[in-house]
C-alpha positions as CSV (number, residue, x, y, z in Angstrom):
1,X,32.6,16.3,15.9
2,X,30.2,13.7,16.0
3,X,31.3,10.1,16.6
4,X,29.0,6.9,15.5
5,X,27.8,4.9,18.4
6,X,26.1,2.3,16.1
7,X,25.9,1.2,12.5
8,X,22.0,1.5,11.2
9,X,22.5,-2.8,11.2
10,X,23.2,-2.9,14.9
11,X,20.1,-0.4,15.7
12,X,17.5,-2.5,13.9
13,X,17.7,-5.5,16.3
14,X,17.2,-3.2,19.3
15,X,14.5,-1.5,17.1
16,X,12.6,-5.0,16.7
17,X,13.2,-5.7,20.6
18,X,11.2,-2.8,21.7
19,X,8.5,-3.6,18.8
20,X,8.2,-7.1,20.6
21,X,8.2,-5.5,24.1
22,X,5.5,-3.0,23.1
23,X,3.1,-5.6,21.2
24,X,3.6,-8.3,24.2
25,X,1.7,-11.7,23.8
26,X,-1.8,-9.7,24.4
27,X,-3.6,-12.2,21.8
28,X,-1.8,-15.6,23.0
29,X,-2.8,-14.7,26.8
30,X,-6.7,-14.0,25.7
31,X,-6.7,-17.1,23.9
32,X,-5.1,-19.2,26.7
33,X,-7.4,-17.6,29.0
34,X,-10.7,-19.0,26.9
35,X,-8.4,-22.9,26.9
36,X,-8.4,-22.6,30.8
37,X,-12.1,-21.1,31.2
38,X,-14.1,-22.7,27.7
39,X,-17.6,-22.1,29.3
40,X,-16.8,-18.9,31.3
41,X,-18.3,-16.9,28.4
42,X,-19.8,-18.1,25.4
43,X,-17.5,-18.1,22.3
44,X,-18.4,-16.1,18.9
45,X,-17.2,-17.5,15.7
46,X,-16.3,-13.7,14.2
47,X,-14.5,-12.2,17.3
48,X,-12.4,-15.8,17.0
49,X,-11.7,-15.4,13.2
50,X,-10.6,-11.6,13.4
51,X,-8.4,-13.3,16.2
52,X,-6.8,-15.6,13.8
53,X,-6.5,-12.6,11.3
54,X,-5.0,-10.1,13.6
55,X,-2.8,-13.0,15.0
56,X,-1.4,-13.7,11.0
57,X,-0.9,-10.0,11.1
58,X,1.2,-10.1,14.1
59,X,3.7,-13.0,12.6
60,X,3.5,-11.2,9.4
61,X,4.0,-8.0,10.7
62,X,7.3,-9.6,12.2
63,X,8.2,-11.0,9.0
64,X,7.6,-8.1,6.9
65,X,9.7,-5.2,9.4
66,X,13.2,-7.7,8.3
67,X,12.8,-5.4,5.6
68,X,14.1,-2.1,8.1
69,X,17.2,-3.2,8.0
70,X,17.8,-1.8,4.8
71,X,17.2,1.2,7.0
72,X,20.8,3.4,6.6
73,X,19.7,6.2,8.3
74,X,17.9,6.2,11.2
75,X,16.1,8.8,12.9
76,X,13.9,9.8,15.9
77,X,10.7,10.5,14.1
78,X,11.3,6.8,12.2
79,X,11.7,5.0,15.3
80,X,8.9,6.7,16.8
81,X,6.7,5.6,13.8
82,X,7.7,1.9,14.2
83,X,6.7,2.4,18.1
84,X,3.4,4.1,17.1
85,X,2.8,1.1,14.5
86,X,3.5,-1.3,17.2
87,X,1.4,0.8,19.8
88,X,-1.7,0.4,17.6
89,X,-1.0,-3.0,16.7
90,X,-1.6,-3.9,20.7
91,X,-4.7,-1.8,20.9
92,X,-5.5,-4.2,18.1
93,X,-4.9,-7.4,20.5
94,X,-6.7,-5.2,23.6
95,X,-9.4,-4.8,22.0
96,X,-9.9,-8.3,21.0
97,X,-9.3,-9.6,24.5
98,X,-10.3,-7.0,27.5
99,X,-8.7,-7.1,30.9
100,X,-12.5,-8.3,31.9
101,X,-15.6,-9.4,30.5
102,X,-18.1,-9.0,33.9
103,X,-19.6,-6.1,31.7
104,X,-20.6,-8.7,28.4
105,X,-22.4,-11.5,28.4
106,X,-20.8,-13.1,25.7
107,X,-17.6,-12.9,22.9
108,X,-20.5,-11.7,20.4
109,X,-21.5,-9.0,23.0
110,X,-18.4,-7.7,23.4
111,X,-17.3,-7.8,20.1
112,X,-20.2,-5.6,19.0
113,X,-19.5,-2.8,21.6
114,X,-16.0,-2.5,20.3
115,X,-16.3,-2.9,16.9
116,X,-15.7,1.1,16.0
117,X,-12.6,0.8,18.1
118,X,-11.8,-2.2,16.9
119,X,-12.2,-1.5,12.9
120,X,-11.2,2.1,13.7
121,X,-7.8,1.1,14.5
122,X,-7.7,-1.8,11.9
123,X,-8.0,1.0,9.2
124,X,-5.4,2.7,10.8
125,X,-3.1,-0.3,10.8
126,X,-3.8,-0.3,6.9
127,X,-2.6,3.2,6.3
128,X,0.1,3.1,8.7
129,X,1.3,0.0,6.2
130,X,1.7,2.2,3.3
131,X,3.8,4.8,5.3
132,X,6.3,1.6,6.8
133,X,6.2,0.4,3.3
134,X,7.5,3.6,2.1
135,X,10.0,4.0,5.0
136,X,11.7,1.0,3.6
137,X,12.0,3.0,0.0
138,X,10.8,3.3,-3.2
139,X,12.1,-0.5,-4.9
140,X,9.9,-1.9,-2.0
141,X,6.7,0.0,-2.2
142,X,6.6,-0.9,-6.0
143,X,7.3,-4.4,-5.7
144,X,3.7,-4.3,-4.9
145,X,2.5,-2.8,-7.8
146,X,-1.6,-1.5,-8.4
147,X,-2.8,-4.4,-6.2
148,X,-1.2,-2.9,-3.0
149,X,-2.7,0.9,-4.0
150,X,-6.0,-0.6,-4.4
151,X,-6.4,-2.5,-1.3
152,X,-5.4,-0.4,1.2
153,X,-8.4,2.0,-0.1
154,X,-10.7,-0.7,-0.1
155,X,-9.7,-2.4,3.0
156,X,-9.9,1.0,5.0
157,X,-13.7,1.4,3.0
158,X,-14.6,-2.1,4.5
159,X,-13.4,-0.9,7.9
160,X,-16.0,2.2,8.1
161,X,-18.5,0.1,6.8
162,X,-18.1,-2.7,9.9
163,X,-18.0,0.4,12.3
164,X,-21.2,1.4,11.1
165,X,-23.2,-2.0,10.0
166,X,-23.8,-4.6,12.8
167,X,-25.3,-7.3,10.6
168,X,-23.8,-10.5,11.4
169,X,-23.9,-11.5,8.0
170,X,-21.8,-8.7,6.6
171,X,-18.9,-9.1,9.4
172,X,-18.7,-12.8,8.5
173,X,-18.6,-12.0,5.0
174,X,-15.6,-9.5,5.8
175,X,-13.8,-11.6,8.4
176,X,-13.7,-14.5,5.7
177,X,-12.6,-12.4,2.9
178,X,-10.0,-10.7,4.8
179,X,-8.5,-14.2,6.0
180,X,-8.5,-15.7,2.5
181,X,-7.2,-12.1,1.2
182,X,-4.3,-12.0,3.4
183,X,-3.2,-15.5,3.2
184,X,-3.0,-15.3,-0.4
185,X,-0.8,-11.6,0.0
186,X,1.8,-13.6,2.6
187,X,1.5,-16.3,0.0
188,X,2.3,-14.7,-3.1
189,X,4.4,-11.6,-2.0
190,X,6.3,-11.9,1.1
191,X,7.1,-16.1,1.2
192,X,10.8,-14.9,1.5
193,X,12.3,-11.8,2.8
194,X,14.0,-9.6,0.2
């Protein structure tokens, strides 16, 4: 006979705990690092923009997973999804800041090299939305209504496209429009927690 060790409301704090341990504070230690070293290597406008974005991801991404604790039933293969979520999410934050930059002569440089890593896993951070929006049930996922089905397509569309196009003109274009985009979503959709 099995015997309950823990109501699904006293697993989701532990759940979030090893979300936060797994994501770390890779972004706020890159951008510290450019404070205590500004000329070390020169700064690139775009790489510092999809750092804001993924940075508003982050706190919104903290916001939004309040929502798991509607969560009754836990299991394994859920908890491992949250972890994988949380894994990508700090390739993410890796990927924007390297462990060195002797290799690059520049943010821009850098930036550039990694970009299919880099929009490869943004993509994937788009779909693996729509599954932790449906892990949270069926009321949440259609709170968002058509909007939510057709910009995740679009978004991931955008994605291959910055993997394959290097103009400078496009990524600023898509940074821009993803910053304005998402502020207005956190804006008009998630300003409290239901």
């Amino acid at each position: 006979m099995a015997t309950e060790i823990a109501s699904p409301h006293d697993i989701f704090p532990h759940i979030r705990i090893v979300m936060g341990m797994v994501i770390g504070t890779r972004l706020l230690s890159g951008l510290a690092r450019i404070v205590q070293h500004p000329g070390q290597y020169r700064l690139y406008p775009v790489h510092l923009a999809w750092v804001g974005s993924v940075l508003l991801m982050l706190v919104h991404f903290w916001w939004w997973e309040f929502g798991l604790y509607a969560i009754e039933t836990w299991t394994f293969g859920k908890y491992l999804f949250i972890i994988f979520y949380a894994i990508t999410l700090f390739l993410l934050c890796a990927l924007l800041f390297p462990d060195s930059m002797l290799d690059y002569t520049s943010y821009e440089d850098f930036f550039y090299s990694r970009r299919a890593w880099f929009f490869g896993l943004l993509a994937a951070t788009y779909l693996l939305d729509v599954v932790d929006t449906l892990l949270k049930g069926p009321e949440h996922f259609a709170r968002f209504g058509n909007e939510y089905l057709f910009r995740t397509p679009v978004f991931v569309a955008l994605c291959i496209a910055a993997i394959l196009v290097r103009d400078r003109r496009f990524h600023i274009a898509f940074v821009a429009t993803a910053l304005v985009y998402q502020i207005s979503f956190i804006l008009r959709l998630f300003d409290t927690i239901v």
